[in-house]
BAFI-3210 file (N, C-alpha, C; in Angstrom, 3 decimals, decimal comma, padded with zeros to 6 digits):
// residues 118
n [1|2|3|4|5|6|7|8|9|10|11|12|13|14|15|16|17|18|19|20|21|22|23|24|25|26|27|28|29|30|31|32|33|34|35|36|37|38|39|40|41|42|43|44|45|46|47|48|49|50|51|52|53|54|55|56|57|58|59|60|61|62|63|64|65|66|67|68|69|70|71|72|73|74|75|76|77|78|79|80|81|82|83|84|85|86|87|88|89|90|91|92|93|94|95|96|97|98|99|100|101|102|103|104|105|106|107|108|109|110|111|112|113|114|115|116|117|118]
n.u [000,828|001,694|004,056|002,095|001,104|003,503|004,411|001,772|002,061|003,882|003,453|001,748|003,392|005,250|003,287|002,427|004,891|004,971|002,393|003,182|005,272|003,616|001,964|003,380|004,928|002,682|002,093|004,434|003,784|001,645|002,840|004,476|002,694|001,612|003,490|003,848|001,666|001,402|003,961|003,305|000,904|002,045|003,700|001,825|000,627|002,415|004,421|002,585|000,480|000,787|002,737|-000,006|-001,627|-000,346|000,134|-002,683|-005,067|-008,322|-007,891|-007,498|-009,963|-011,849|-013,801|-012,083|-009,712|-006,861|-007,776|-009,811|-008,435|-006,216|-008,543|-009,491|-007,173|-006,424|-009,254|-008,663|-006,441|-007,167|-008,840|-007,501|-005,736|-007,524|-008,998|-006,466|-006,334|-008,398|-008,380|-005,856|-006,794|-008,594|-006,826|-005,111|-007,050|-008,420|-008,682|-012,028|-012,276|-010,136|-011,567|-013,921|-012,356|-010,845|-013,506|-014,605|-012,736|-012,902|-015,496|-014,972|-012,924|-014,918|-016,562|-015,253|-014,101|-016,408|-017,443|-015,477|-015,595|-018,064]
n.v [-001,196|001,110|001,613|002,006|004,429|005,895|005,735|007,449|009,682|010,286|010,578|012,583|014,550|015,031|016,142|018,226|019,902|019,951|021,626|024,010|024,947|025,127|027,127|029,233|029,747|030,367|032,778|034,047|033,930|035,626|038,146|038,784|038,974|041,141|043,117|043,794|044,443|046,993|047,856|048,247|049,784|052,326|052,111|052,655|055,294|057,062|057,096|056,443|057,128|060,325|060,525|059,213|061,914|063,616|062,744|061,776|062,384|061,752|059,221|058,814|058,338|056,549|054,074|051,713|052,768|054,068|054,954|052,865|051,006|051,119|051,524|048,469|047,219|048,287|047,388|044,704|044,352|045,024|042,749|040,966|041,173|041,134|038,652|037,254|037,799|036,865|034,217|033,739|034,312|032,062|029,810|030,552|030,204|027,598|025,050|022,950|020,342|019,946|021,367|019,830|017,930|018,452|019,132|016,645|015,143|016,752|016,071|013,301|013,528|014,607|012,201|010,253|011,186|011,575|008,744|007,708|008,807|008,013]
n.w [000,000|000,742|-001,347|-003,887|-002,470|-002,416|-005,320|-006,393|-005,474|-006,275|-008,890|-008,979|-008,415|-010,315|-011,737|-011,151|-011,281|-013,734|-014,615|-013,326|-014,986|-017,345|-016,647|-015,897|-018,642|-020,356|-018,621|-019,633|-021,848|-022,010|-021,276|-023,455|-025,044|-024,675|-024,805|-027,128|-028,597|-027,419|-028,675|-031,153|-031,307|-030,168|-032,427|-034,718|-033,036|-033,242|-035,351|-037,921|-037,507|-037,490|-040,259|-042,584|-041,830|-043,277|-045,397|-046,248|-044,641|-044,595|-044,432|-041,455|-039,634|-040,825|-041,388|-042,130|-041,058|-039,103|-036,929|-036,153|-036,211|-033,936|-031,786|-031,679|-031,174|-028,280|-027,396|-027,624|-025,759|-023,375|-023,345|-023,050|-020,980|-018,763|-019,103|-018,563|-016,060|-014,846|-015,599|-013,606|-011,087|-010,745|-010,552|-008,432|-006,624|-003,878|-003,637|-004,299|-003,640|-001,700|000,468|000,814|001,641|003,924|005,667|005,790|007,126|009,395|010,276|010,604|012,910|014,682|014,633|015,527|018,239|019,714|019,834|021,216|023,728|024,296]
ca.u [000,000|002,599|004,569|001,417|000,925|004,774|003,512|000,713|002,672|005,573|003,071|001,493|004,516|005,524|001,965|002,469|006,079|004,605|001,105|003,482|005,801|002,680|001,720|005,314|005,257|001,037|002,816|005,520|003,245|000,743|003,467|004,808|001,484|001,052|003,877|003,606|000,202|001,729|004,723|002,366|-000,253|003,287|004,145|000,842|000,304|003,851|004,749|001,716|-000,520|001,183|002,558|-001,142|-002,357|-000,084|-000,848|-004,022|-005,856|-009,291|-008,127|-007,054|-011,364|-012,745|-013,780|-011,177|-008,657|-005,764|-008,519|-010,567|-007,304|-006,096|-009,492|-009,718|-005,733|-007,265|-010,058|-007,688|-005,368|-007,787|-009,509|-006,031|-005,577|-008,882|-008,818|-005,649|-006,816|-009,761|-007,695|-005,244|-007,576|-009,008|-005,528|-005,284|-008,426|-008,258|-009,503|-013,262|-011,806|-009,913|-012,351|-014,531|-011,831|-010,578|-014,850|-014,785|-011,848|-013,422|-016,378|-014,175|-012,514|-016,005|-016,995|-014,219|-014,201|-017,719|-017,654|-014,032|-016,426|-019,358]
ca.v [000,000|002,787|001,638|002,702|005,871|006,582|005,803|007,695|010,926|010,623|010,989|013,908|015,710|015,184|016,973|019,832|020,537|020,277|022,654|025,127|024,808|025,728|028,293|029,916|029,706|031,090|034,552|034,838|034,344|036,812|039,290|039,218|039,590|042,690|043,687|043,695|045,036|048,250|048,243|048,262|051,002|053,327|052,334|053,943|057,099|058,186|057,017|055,942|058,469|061,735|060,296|059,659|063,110|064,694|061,988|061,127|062,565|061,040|057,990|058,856|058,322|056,350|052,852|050,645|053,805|054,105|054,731|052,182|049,855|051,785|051,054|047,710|047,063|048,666|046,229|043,288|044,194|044,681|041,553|039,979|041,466|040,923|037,265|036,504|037,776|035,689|032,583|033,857|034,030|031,007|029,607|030,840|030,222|027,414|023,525|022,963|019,540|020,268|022,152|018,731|016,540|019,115|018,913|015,081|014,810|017,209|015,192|011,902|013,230|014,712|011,169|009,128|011,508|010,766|006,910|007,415|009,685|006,516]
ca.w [000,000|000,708|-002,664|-004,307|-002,033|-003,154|-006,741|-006,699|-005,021|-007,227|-010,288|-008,768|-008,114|-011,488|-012,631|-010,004|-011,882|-015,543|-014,070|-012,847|-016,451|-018,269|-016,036|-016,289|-020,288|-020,262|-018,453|-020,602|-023,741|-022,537|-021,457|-024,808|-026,371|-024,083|-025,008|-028,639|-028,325|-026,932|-029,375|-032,645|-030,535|-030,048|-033,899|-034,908|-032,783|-033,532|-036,818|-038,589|-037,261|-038,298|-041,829|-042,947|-041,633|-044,122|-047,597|-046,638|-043,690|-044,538|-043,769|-040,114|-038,918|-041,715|-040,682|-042,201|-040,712|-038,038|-035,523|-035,980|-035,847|-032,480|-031,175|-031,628|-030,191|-027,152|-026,890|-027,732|-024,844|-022,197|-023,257|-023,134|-019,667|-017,837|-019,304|-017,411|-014,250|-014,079|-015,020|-012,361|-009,607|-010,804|-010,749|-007,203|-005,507|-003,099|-004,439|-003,743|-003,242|-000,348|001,250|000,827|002,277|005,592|005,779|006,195|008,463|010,726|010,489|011,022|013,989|015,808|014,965|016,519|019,468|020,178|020,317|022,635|024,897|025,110]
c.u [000,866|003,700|003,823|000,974|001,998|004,501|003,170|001,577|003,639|004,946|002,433|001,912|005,214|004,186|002,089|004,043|005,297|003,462|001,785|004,496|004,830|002,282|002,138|005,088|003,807|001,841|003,793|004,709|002,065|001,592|003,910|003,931|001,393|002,114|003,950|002,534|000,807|003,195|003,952|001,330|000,968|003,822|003,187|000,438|001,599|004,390|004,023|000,759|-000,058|001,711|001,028|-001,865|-001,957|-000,363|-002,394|-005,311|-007,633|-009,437|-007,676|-008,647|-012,345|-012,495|-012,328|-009,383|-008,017|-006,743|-009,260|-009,806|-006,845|-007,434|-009,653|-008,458|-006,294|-008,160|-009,172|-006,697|-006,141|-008,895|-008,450|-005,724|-006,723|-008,922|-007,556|-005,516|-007,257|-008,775|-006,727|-005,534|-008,154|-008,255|-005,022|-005,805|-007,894|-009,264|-010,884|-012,978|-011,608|-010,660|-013,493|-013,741|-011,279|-012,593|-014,750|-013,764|-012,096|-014,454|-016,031|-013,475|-013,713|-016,573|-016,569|-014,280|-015,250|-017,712|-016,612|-015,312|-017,407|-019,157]
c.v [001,252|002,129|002,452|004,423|006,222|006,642|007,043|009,692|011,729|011,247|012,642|014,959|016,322|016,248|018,003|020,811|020,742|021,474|023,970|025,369|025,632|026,852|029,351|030,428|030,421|032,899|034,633|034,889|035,456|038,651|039,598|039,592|040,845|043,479|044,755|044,842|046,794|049,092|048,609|049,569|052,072|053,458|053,006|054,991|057,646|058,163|056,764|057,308|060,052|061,784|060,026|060,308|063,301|063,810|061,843|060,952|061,952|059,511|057,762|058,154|057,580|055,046|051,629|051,630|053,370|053,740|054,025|050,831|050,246|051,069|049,514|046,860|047,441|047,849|045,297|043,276|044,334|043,710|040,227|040,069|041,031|039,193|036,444|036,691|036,607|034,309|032,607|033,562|032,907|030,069|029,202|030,561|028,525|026,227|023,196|021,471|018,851|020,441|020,697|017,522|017,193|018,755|017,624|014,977|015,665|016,138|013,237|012,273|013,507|012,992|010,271|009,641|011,232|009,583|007,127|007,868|008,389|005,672]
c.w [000,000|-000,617|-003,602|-003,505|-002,954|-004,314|-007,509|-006,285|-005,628|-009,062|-009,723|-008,831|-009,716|-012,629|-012,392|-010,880|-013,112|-015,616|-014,150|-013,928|-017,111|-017,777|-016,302|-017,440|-020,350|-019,926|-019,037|-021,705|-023,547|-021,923|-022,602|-025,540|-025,552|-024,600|-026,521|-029,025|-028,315|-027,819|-030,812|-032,287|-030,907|-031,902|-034,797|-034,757|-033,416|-034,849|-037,985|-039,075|-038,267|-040,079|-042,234|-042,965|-042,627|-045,566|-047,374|-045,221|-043,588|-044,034|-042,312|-039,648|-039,746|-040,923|-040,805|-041,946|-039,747|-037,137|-035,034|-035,471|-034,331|-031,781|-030,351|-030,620|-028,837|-026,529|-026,416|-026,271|-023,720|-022,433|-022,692|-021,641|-018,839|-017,949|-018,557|-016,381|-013,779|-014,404|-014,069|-011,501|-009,763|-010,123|-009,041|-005,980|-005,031|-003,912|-003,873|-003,068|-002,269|000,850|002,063|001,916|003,723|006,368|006,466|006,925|009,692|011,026|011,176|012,905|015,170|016,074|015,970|017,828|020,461|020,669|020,968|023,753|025,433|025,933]
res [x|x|x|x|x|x|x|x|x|x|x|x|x|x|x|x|x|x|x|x|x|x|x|x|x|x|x|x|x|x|x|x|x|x|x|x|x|x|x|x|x|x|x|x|x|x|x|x|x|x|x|x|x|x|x|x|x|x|x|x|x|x|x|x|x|x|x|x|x|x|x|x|x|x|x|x|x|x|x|x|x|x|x|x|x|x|x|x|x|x|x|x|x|x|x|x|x|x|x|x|x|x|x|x|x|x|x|x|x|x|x|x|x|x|x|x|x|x]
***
C-alpha cells in the first residue's frame, strides 16, 4: 500500500512541476502579447498616425482607418488582460476539493471523538 501511495505521489509531483511549467510559459506568452500590443499602438500614434495626416488625412477616422485599428488594439489588450486575471484568480483560488476533504476529516474526527467519549 505505501509503494502505491509513493507511486501515486511521485506521479502527482511530477503533474504539479509540468502545471506550474505551463503556467510559467502562459505569463511569458501573454506578457509578450502585451507587449507587442503596446509596441504596434506606439508604432501607430507616432509614426503611422502623423505620416497619414499629411498623404491622406481622410483615412485617419474612416472605418477601415488608423482609428478604428487603435481602437480595436485597445479592446484586444484589455480583453487579453482581464482574461488573465480571471484565469489567475481562478488559478489561485483554493480547491473545492480540499475544502470537501478538511470537511470530512473534521467530520471523522467529531466522529471518533464521540464513540471514545461513550
Amino acid at each position: 500500500m505505501r509503494e502505491s501511495n509513493c507511486r501515486v505521489e511521485e506521479k502527482l509531483e511530477k503533474i504539479d512541476v509540468k502545471v506550474n511549467q505551463i503556467a510559467l510559459d502562459a505569463e511569458l506568452h501573454q506578457t509578450t502579447i502585451d507587449k507587442l500590443i503596446n509596441n504596434i499602438q506606439s508604432l501607430i500614434e507616432h509614426i503611422l498616425w502623423p505620416v497619414t495626416g499629411q498623404i491622406k488625412p481622410e483615412l485617419l477616422q474612416s472605418p477601415k482607418g488608423l482609428q478604428s485599428i487603435l481602437t480595436k488594439m485597445e479592446n484586444l489588450q484589455l480583453s487579453l488582460r482581464d482574461d488573465y486575471k480571471i484565469r489567475r484568480k481562478r488559478a489561485e483560488s483554493p480547491l473545492p476539493i480540499a475544502e470537501k476533504s478538511t470537511a470530512s476529516k473534521e467530520k471523522n474526527t467529531k466522529a471518533s471523538s464521540s464513540t471514545k467519549q461513550s
